[in-house]
C-alpha positions as CSV (number, residue, x, y, z in Angstrom):
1,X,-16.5,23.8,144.8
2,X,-19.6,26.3,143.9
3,X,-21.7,23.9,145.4
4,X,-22.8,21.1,147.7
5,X,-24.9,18.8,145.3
6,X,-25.6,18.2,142.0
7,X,-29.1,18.8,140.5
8,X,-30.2,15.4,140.7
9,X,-28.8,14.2,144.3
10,X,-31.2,15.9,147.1
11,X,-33.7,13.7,148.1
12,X,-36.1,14.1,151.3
13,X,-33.8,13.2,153.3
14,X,-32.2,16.7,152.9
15,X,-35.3,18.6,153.6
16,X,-34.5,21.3,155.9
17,X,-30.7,21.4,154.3
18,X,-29.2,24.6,153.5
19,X,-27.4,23.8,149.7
20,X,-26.1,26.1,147.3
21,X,-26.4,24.5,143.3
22,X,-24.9,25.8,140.6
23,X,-26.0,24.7,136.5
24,X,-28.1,25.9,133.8
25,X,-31.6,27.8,133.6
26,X,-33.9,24.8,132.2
27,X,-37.1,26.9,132.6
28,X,-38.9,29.4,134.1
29,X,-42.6,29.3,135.2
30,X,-44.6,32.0,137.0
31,X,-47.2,30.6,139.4
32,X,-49.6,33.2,140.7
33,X,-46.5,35.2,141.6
34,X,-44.3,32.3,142.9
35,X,-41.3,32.0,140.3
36,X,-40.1,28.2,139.8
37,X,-37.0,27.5,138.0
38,X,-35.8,24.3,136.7
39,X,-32.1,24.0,137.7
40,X,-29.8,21.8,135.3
41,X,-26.9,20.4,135.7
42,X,-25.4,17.2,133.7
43,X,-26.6,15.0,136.1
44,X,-29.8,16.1,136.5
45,X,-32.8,18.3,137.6
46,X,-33.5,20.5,140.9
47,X,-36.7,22.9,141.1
48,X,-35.7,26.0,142.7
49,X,-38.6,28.5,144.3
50,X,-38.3,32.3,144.3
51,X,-40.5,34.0,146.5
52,X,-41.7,37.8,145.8
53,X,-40.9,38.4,149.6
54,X,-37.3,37.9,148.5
55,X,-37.6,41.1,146.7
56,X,-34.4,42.1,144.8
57,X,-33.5,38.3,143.8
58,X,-37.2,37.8,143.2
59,X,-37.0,40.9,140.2
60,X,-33.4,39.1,138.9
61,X,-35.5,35.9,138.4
62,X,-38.1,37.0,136.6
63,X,-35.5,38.7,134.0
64,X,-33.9,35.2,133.6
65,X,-33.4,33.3,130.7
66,X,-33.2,30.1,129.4
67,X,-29.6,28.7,129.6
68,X,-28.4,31.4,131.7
69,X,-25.6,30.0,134.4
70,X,-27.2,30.7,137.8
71,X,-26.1,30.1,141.5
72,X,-28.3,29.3,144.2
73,X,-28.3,29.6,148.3
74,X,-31.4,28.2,149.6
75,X,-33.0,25.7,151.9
76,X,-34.2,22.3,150.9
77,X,-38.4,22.1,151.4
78,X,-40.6,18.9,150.7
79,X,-43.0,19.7,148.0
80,X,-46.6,19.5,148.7
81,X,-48.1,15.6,148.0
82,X,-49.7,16.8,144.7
83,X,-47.2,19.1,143.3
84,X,-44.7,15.7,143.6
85,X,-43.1,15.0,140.0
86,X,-42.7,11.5,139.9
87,X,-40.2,11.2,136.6
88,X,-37.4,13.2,138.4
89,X,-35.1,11.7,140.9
90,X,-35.4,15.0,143.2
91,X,-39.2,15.4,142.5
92,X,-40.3,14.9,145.8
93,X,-38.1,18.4,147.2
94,X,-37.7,21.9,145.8
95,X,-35.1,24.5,147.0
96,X,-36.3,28.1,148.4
97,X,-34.1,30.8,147.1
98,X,-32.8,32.7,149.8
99,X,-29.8,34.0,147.5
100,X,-29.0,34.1,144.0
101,X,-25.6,34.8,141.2
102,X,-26.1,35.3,137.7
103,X,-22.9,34.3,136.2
104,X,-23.9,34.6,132.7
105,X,-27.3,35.3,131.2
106,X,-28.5,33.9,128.3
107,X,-28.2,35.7,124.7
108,X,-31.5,34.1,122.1
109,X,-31.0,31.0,121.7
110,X,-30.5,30.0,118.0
111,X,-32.4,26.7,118.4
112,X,-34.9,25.0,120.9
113,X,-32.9,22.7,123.5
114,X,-35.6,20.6,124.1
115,X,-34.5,16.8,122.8
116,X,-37.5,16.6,121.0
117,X,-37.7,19.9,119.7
118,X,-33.7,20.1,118.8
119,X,-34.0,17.0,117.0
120,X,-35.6,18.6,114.3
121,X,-33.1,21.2,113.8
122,X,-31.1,21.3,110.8
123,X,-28.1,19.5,111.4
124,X,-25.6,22.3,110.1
125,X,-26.9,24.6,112.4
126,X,-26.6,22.2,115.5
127,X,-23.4,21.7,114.8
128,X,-22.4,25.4,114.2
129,X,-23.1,25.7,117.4
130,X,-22.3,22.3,118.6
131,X,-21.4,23.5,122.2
132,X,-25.5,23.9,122.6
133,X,-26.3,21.1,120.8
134,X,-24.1,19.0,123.3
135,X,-25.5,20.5,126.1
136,X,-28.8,18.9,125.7
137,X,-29.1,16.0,127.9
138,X,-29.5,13.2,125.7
139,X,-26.3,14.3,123.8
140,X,-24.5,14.0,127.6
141,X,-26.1,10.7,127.7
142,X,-24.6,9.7,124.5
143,X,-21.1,11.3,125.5
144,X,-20.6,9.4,129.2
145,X,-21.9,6.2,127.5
146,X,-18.5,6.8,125.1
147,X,-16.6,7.3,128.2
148,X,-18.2,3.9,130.0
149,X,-17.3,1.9,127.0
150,X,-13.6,3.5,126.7
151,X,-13.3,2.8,130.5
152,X,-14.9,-1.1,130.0
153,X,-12.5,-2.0,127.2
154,X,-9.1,0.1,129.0
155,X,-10.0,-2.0,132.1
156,X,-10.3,-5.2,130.3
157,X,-7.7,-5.1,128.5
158,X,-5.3,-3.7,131.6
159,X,-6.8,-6.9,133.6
160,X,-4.9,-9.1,130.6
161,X,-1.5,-7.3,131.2
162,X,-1.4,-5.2,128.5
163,X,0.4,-1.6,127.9
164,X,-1.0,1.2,126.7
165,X,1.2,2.9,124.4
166,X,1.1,5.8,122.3
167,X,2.6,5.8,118.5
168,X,2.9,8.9,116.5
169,X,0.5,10.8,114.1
170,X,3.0,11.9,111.5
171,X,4.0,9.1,110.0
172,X,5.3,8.4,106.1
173,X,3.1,8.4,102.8
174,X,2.0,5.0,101.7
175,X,-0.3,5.5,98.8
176,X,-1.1,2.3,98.4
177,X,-3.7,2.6,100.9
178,X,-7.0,5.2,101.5
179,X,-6.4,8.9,100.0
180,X,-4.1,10.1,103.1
181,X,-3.7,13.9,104.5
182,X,-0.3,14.8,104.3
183,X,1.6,17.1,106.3
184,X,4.4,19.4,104.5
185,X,7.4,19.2,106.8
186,X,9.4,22.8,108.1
187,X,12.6,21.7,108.2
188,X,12.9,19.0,105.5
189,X,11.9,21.5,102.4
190,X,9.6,19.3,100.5
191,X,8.7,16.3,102.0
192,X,6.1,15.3,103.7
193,X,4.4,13.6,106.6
194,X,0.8,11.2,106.0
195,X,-1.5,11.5,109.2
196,X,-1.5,8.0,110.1
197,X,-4.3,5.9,108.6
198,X,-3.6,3.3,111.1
199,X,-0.3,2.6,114.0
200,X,-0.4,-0.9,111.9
201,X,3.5,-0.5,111.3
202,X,4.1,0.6,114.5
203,X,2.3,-1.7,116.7
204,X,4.4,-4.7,114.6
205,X,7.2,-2.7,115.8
206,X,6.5,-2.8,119.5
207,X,6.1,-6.5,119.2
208,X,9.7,-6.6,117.7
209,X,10.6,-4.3,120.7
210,X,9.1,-7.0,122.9
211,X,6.2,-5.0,124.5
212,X,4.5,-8.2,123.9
213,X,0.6,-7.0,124.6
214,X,0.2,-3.4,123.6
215,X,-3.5,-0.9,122.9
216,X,-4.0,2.1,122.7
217,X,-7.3,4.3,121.8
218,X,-5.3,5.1,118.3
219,X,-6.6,8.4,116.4
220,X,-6.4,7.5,112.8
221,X,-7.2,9.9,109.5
222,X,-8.2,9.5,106.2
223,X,-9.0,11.3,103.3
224,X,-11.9,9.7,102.0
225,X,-15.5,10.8,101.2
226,X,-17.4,10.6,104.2
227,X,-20.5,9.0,104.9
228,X,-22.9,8.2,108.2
229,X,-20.0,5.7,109.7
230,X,-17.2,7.7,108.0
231,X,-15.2,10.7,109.1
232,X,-11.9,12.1,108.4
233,X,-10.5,11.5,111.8
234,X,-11.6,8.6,113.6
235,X,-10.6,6.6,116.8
236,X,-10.0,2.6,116.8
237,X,-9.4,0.6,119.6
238,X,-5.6,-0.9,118.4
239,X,-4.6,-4.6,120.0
240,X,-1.0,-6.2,119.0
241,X,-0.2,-9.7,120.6
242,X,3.0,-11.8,120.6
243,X,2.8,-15.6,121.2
244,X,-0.6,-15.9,119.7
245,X,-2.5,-17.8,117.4
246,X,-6.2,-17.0,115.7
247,X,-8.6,-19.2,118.5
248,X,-6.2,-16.7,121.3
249,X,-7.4,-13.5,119.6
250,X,-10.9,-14.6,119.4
251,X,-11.5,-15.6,123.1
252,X,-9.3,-11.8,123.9
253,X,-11.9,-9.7,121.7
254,X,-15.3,-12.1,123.3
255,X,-14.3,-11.2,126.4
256,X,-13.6,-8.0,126.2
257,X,-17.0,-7.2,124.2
258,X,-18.7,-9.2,126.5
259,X,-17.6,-6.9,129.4
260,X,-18.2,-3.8,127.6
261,X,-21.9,-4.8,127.0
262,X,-22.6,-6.0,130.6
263,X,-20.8,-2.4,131.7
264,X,-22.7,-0.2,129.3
265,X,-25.9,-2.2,128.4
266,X,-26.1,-4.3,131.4
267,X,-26.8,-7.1,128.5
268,X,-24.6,-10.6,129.0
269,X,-24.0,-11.4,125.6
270,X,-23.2,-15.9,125.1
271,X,-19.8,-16.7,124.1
272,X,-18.0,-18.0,121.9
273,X,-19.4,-16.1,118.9
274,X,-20.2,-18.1,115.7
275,X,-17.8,-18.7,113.1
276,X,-18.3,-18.7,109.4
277,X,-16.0,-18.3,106.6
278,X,-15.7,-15.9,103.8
279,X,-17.2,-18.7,101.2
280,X,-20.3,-19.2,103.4
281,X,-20.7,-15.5,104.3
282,X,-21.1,-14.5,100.4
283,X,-22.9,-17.6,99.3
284,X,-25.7,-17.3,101.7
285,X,-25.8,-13.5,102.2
286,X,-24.2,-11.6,99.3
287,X,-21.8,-9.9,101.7
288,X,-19.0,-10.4,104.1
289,X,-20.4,-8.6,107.2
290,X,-23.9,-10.4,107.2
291,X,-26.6,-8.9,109.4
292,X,-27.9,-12.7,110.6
293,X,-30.8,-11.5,112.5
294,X,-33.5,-11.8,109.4
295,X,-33.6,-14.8,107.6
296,X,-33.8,-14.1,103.5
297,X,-30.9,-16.2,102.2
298,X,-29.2,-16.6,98.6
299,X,-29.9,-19.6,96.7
300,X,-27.6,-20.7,93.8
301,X,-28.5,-22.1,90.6
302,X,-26.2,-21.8,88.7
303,X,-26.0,-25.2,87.3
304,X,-30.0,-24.8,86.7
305,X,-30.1,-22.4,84.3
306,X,-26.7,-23.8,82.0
307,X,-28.9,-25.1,79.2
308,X,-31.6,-22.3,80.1
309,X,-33.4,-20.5,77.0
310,X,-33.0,-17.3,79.3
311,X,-29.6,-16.4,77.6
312,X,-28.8,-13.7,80.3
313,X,-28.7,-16.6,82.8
314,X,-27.3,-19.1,80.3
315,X,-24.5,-16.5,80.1
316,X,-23.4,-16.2,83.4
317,X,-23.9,-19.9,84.2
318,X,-21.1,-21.0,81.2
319,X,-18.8,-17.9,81.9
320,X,-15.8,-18.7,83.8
321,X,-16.2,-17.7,87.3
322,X,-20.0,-17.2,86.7
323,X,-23.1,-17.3,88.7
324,X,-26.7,-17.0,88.9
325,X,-28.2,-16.2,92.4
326,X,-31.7,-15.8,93.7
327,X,-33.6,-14.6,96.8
328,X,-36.8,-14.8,98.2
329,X,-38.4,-12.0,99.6
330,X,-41.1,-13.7,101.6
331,X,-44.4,-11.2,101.4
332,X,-43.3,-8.5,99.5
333,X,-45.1,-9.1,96.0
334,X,-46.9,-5.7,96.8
335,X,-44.0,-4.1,96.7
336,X,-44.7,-0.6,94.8
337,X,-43.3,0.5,91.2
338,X,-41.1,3.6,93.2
339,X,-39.5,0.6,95.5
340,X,-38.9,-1.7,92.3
341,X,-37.6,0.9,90.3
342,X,-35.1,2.1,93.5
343,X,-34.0,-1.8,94.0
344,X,-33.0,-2.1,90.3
345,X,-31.1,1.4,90.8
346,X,-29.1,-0.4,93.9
347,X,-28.5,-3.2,91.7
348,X,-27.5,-1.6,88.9
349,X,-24.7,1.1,91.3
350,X,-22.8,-2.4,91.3
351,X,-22.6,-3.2,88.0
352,X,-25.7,-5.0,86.8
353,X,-28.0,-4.1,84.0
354,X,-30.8,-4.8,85.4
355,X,-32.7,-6.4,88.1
356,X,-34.7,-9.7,87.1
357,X,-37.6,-10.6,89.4
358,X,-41.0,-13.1,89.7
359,X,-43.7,-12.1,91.7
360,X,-46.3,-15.1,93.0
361,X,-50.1,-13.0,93.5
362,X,-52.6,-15.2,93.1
363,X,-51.8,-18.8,92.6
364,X,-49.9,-17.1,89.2
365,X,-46.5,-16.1,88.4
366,X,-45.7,-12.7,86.8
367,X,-42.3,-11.4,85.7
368,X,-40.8,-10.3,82.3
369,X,-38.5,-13.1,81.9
370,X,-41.3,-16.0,82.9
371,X,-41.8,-16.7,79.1
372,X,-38.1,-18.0,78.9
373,X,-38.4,-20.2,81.4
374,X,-39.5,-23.7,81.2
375,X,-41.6,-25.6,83.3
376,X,-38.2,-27.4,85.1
377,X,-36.5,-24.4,86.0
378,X,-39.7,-23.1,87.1
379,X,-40.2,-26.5,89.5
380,X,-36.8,-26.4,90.5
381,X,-37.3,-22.3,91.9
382,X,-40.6,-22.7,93.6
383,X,-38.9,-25.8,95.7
384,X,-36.0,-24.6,96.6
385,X,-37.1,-20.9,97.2
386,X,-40.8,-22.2,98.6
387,X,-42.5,-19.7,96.6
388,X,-46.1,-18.9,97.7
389,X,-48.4,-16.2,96.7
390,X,-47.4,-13.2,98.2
391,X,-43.9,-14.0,97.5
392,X,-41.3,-12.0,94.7
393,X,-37.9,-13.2,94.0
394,X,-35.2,-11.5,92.8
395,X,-31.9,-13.1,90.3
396,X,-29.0,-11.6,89.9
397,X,-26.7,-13.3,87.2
398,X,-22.8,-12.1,86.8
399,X,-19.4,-13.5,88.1
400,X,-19.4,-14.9,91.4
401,X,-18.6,-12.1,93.3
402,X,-20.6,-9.5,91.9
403,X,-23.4,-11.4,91.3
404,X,-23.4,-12.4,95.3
405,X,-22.8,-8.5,95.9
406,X,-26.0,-7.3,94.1
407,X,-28.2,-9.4,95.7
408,X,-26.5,-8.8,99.1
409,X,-27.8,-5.6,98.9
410,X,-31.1,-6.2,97.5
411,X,-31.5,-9.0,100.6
412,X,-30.7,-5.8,103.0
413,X,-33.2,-3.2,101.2
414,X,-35.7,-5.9,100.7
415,X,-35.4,-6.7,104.8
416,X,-35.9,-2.7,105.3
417,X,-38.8,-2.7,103.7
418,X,-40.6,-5.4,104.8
419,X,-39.7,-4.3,108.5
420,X,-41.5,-0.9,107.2
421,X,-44.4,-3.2,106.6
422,X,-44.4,-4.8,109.8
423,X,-43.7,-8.4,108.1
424,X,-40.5,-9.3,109.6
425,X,-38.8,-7.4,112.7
426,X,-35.2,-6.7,112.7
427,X,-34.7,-6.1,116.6
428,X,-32.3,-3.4,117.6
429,X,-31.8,-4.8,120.6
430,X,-30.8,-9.0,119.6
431,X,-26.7,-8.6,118.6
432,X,-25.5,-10.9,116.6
433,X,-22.0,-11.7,116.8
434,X,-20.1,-13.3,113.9
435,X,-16.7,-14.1,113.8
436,X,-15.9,-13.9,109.6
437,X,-12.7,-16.1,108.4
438,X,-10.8,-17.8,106.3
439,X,-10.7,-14.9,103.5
440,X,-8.2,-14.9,100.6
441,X,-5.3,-13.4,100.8
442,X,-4.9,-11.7,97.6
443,X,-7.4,-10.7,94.9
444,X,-6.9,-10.0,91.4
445,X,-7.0,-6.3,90.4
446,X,-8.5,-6.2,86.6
447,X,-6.8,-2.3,86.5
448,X,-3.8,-3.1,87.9
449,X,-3.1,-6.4,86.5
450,X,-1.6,-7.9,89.3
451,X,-2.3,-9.2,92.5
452,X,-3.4,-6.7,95.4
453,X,-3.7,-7.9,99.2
454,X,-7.2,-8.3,100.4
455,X,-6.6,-6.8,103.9
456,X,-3.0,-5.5,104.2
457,X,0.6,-6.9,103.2
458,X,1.7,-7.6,106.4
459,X,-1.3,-11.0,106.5
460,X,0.3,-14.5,107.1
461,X,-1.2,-16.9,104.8
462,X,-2.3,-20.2,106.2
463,X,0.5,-22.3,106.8
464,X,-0.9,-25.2,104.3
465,X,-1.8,-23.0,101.7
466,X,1.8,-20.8,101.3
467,X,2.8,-23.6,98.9
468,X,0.4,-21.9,96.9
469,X,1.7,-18.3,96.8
470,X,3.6,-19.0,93.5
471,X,1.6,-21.6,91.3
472,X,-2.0,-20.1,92.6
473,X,-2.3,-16.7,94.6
474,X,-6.0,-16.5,94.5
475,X,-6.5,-20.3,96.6
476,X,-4.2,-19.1,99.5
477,X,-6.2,-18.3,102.9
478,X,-4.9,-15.2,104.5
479,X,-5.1,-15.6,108.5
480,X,-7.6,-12.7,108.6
481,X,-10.8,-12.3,110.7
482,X,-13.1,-9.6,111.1
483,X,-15.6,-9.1,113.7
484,X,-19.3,-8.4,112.4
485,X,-22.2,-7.0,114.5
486,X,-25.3,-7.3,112.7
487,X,-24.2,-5.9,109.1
488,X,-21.9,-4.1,110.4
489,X,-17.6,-4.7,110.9
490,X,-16.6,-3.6,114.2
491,X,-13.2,-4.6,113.0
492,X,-10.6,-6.7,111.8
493,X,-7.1,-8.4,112.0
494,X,-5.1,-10.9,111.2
495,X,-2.0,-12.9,112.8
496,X,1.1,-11.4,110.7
497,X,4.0,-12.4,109.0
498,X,7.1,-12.2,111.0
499,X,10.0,-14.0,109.1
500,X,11.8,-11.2,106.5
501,X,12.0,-13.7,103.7
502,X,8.2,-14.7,103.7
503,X,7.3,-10.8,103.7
504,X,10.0,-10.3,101.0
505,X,8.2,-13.0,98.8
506,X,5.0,-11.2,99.4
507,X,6.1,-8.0,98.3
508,X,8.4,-9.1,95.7
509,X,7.1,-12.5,94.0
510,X,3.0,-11.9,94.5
511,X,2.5,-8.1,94.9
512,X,5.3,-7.0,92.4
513,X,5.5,-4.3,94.3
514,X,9.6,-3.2,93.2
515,X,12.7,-3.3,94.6
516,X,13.1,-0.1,95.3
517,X,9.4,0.7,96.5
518,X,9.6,-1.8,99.1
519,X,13.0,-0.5,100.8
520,X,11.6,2.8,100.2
521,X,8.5,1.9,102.5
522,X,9.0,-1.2,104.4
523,X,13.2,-1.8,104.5
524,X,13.1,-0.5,108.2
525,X,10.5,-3.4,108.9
526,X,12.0,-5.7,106.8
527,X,15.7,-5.1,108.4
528,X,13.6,-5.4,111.9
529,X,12.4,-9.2,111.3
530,X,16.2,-9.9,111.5
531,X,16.5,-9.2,114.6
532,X,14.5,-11.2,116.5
533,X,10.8,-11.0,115.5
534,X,8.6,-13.3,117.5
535,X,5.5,-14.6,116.1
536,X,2.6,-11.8,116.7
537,X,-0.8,-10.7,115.5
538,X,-3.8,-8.0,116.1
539,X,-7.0,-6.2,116.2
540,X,-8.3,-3.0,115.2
541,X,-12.0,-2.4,116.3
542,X,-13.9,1.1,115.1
543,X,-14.8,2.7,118.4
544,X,-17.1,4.8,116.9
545,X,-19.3,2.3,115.1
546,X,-18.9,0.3,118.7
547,X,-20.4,3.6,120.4
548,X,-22.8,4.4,117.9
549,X,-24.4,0.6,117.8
550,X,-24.4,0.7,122.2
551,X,-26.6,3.8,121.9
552,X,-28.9,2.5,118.9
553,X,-27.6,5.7,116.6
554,X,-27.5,5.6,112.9
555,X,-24.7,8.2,112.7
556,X,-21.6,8.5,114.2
557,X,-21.5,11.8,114.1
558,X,-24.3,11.8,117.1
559,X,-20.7,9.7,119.2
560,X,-18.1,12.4,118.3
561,X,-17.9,15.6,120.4
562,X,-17.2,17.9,117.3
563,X,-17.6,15.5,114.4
564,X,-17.4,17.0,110.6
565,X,-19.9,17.0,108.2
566,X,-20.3,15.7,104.8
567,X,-17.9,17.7,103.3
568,X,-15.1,17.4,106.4
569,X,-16.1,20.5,107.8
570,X,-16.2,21.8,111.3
571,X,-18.6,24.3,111.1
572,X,-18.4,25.6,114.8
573,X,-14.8,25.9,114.4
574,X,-15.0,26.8,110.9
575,X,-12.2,24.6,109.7
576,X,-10.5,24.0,107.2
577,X,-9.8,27.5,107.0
578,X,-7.3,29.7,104.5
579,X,-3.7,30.3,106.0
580,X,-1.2,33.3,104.9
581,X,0.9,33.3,102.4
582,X,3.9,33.2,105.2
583,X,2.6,30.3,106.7
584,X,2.9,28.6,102.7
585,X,6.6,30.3,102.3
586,X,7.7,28.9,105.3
587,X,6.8,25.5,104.1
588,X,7.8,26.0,100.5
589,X,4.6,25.6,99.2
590,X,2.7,27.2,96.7
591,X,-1.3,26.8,96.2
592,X,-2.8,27.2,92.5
593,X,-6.6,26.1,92.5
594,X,-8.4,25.6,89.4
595,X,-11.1,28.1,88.5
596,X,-14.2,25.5,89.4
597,X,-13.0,24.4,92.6
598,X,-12.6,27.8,94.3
């Protein structure tokens, strides 16, 4: 090696030493003559001394430059008592130059490296030169905590006998699924591969194989407009199982998260993690990845408001499937016009037409919609909501489901500001686990006019409810379960459906998905389940969001070595890039793009 320690390993015990480091040209600071350089490696910091009397390395110093790769011989010296710098680990020694290499100097930087400095940066440019921006050490720190957690969960899961294997990339198009990115294939003259969205077909065929517990650390891809916990190529922790039932899957992924966290965050997280079904999850929080650590709840009243004079609510209480929901936002009557106005706009992006609210400011109520209200309904909101002054509530009034949405999102916006205001606390550091269940297993697409599988196709039903798949698709329960970490779904699975006939029902008598459509896409699976298919199910968790919520990061993109950005670029690389017109003839494509879109 180029050296015998790191920048972060000599202590006073080496004083006296003779070391050679090697790393990157933090700083430079003349001192009445005496040069001091701050030596960086990944590990850490080492404060090298160049003396005049030195002179011909002494002159190479002083034409150093920040981020320049430099090479020192020198001897290890104890700094004096008041030059110590207590926040390094090697702040107690410095090293005295006796020698020096300049392997590569320094060009001007584009951007500041310091954290702080770098953070304000526009983003495109950091990652245009992303190689820089990854350099800094807090970006190191984010990349090794990736690496700890990988390790945690590959040791974890090895420890429970299972295989790591790797499925392929290039798989077929299934477009019922996210937008896909499809590969044109060489030597079969128009067709085409999909990048995998997920090894889901796969990983049921290893079970069929009898691998019986397989992983893997599974790139996946998807077309889709990105977003801060979006990007076209992602990586999910994949987990199949034979022989197992849901309670076996939830104690498996406890575990395992419960190690990672001890590994990475030195946090012991309590076990078992909470249940709570679908129902309950939309009921009381408009949403079926709840963030549980603030309290603001829904409230139905529904059956209040049927004879109401407030036909908007009368409406939605006598529709079929309708509801009328309301929240309490404890403290937040001062809430400005600008915040009002941007909570209607949330509520209205899903669908409602506007967003009815009561304030309570001084021992009165104020709202629009107060003069249609009698004195009962009024009663009945101020006991069950326990409105006091300072209070404003919110309604939403629509079918169940989107009714339960809107204010689901108005609960989270409403518990953003009021942390803003310093009248609740949302703690970054409390994680609570949920375990979400019992979900249906079909929903009823309006467009389609048919039935459409909540999570996948491949979702056993609940053994009492397949009686149901015929007479009443929407009542069935799907064997589904996601895993939720304060708002947010670290992932999901479900045990599968293993016996051909049941899977042909699902496609065939529920889906009506045709004939030909499902041999097309799913006869090798289906042919497969004849053969011996033992009972199985599985887990995909989103890495990324896992990595991103360790290191208390917003974006993924901060997790991902060279991430994209909101248009699926990779501006360092600069990708996606034109190809020749060969490269198109020897794939037997042609590329006609319309005038706006060039």
């Amino acid at each position: 090696m180029k050296r015998t320690h790191t920048c972060n390993q000599l202590t006073a015990a080496d004083a006296g030493k003779e070391v050679t480091l090697i790393g990157w040209v933090e700083s430079v600071r003349d001192h009445g003559g005496i040069l001091f350089v701050d030596l960086r490696d990944r590990e850490g910091i080492t404060q090298i001394v160049f003396h005049p009397e030195c002179e011909k390395i002494y002159e190479t110093a002083q034409k150093l430059k920040d981020e320049s790769v430099i090479q020192v011989f020198g001897k290890v010296a104890l700094r004096d008592a008041d030059t110590k710098n207590e926040s390094l680990a090697t702040g107690e020694i410095e090293v005295v130059c006796s020698d020096m290499i300049v392997h590569n100097m320094c060009d001007t930087l584009p951007f500041p490296m310091q954290d702080d400095r770098a953070d304000k940066v526009n983003e495109d440019l950091r990652l245009q030169y992303r190689y820089l921006d990854l350099r800094r050490p807090r970006n190191l720190a984010l990349m090794r905590l990736r690496h700890k957690a990988a390790t945690s969960i590959r040791e974890y899961l090895n420890s429970q006998d299972f295989v790591e294997v790797e499925t392929p990339i290039l798989f077929k198009s299934t477009p019922e699924g996210a937008r896909e990115f499809l590969v044109p294939s060489r030597l079969n003259p128009g067709m085409f591969y999909a990048l995998n969205q997920s090894p889901q077909q796969y990983k049921q065929m290893l079970m069929v194989s009898g691998i019986e517990r397989y992983y893997q650390m599974a790139k996946c891809f998807r077309d889709e407009d990105l977003r801060a916990d979006r990007q076209p190529e992602f990586t999910q922790v994949d987990i199949e199982l034979s022989f197992v039932e849901r309670e076996d899957m939830y104690a498996l992924i406890e575990n395992m998260l419960k190690k990672v966290w001890k590994d990475v965050l030195g946090i012991d997280i309590p076990t078992p993690f909470k249940r709570m079904p679908y129902m309950e999850a939309m009921n009381r929080y408009g949403v079926d990845k709840p963030d549980t650590r603030f309290a603001i709840e829904l409230c139905d009243f529904t059956d209040l408001f049927k004879n109401s004079q407030f036909k908007v609510f009368s409406a939605a209480a006598n529709s079929e499937g309708g509801a009328v929901k309301a929240i309490n936002a404890k403290g937040l009557s001062d809430i400005t016009q600008g915040e009002l106005k941007g909570l209607e706009d949330a509520a209205k992006a899903l669908g409602a037409k506007g967003l009815a609210y009561i304030k309570a400011e001084n021992g009165t109520w104020k709202s629009p919609i107060l003069k249609f209200l009698s004195q009962a309904e009024q009663d009945a909101l101020k006991e069950k909501l326990c409105i006091e002054d300072g209070d404003i509530v919110f309604f939403a009034a629509a079918e169940w489901e989107r009714a339960c949405s809107i204010l689901g999102r108005i609960r989270l916006e409403c518990g953003r500001l009021l942390q803003a205001r310093g009248k609740i606390t949302i703690p970054a550091d409390q994680f609570n686990f949920l375990w979400v269940i019992e979900f249906p297993l079909m929903l009823f697409d309006e467009e389609q006019g048919r039935y459409v599988s909540a999570h996948h196709p491949f979702t056993s039903p609940v053994e009492e409810d397949i009686e149901y798949l015929d007479s009443d698709p929407l009542r069935v329960r799907g064997q589904h379960y996601d895993i939720v970490l304060n708002g947010t779904e670290l992932g999901g699975g479900s045990i599968r459906i293993h016996q051909p006939e049941l899977q042909e029902k699902v496609f065939r008598d529920v889906l009506k998905i045709p004939a030909e459509v499902v041999e097309s896409r799913f006869g090798y699976m289906l042919k497969a389940f004849k053969f011996g298919a033992p009972p199985h199910g599985g887990i995909a968790l989103g890495f990324d969001r896992l990595v991103s919520i360790l290191a208390n990061r917003q974006s993924i993109r901060d997790i991902i070595a060279f991430p994209k950005t909101q248009k699926g670029q990779d501006l360092m690389a600069q990708s996606p890039s034109p190809v020749t017109e060969k490269q198109l003839k020897d794939l037997f494509i042609s590329v006609s793009i319309p005038q706006g879109k060039k």
